[in-house]
C-alpha positions in Angstrom: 69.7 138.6 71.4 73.5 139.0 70.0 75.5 137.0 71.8 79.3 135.6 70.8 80.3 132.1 70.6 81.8 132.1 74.4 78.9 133.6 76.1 76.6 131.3 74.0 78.4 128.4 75.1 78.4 129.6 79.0 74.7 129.8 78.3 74.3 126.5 77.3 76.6 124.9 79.8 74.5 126.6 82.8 71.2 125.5 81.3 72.0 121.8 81.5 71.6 120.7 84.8 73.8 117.0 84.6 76.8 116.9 86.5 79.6 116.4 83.2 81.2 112.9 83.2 84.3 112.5 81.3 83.4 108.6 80.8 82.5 108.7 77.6 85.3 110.9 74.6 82.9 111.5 71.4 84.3 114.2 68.9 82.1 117.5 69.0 80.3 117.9 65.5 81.8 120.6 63.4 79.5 123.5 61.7 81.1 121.3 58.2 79.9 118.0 59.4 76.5 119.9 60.6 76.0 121.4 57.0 76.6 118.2 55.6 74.1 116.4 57.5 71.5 119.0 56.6 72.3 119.0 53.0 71.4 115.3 53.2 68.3 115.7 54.6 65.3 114.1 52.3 63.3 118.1 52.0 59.6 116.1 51.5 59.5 113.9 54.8 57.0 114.6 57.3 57.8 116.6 60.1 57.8 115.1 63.8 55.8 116.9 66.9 57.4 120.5 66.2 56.6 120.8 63.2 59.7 121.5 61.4 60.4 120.0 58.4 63.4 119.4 56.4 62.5 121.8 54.1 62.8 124.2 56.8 65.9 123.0 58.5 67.9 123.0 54.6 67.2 126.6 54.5 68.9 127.7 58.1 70.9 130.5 57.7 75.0 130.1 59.1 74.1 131.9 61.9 71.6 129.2 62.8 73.3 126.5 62.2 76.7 127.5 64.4 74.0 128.0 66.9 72.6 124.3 66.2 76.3 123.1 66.3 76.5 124.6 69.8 73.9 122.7 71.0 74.0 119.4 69.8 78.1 119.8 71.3 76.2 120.4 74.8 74.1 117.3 74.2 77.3 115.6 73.5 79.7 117.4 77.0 76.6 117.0 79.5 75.2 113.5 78.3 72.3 115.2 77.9 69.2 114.8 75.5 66.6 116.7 75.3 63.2 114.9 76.4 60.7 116.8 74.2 62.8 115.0 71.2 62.7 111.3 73.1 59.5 111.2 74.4 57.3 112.8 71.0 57.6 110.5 68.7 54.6 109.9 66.2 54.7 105.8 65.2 53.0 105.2 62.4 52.8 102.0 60.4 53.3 101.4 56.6 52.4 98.4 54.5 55.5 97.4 52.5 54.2 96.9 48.7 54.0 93.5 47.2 54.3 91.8 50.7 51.2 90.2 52.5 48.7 92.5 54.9 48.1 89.1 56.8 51.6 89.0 58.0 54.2 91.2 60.5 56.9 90.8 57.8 54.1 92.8 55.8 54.5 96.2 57.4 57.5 98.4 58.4 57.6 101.1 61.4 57.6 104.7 60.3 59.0 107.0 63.4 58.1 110.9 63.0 60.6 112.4 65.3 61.2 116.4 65.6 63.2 117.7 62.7 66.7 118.6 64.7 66.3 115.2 66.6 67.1 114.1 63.1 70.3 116.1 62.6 71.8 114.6 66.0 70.3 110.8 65.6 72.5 111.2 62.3 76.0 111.7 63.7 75.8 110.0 67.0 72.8 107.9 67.4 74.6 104.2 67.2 77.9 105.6 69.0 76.2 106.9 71.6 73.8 103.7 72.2 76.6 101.2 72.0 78.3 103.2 74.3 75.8 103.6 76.8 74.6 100.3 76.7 78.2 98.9 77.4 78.7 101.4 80.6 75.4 100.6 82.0 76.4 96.6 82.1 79.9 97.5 83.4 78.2 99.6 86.2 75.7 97.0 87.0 78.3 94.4 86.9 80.5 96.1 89.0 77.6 96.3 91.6 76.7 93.0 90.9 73.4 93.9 90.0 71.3 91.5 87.2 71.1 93.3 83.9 68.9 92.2 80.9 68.9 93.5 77.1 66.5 93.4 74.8 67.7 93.3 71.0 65.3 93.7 68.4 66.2 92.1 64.5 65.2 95.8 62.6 66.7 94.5 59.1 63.6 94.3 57.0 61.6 97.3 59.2 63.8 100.1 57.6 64.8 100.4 53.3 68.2 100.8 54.9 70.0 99.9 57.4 
């Protein structure tokens, strides 16, 4: 299907189904920022549920990735991510070399997520959870309502971080 960049975009905005709230102003990813990110893909990790790998995703013609660009800029205007790239993620668990099998600092968590959850996790992951996490509490404090957090010390479970 041909379709140009304002009827994609139309498209897109009628599929997602969240009513738009302007509470949050993140910059849209650029196709340049986009390319980026894919160039600095690692092209030998293992794919997540879909299937895709890297590989794959480094080899996306400009067509495709204006067409990726459009999407993840939906994700961004409608607050909205996609559950099949939430909710299938493959855990697996790695023993870090030279450290002990008897103890938790021994291992670190390896998450398999779908390739283009990868792309968007990139440029907006931390943003976007800081800022969520900050309206939820002022929404619940503003209704008075009891809110916990849970933070997790990830240091050591990632080679970078």
């Amino acid at each position: 299907m041909d379709m140009d960049h304002e009827k994609f975009t139309d498209v897109i905005n009628k599929q997602v189904h969240m009513e738009y709230r302007d509470t949050i102003n993140v910059q849209e990813t650029t196709t340049e920022e986009l390319r980026n990110i894919i160039k600095s893909l690692a092209a030998r990790k293992a794919p997540g549920h879909d299937g895709i790998t890297n590989n794959a995703i480094k080899h996306l013609i400009l067509v495709a990735v204006d067409t990726l660009k459009e999407i993840i800029n939906a994700i961004i205007r409608h607050q909205y991510y996609p559950k099949t790239w939430k909710k299938h993620a493959t855990i697996i668990i790695i023993h870090k070399s030279g450290e002990s099998k008897n103890k938790t600092v021994g291992y670190r968590p390896i998450s398999l997520l779908a390739g283009l959850s990868k792309i968007f996790e990139r440029e907006h992951s931390t943003t976007q959870q800081v800022l969520r996490m900050s309206e939820h509490i002022t929404s619940n404090m503003d209704k008075f309502t009891p809110t916990a957090a849970i933070m997790l010390d990830i240091e050591k479970a990632f080679d970078k971080v």
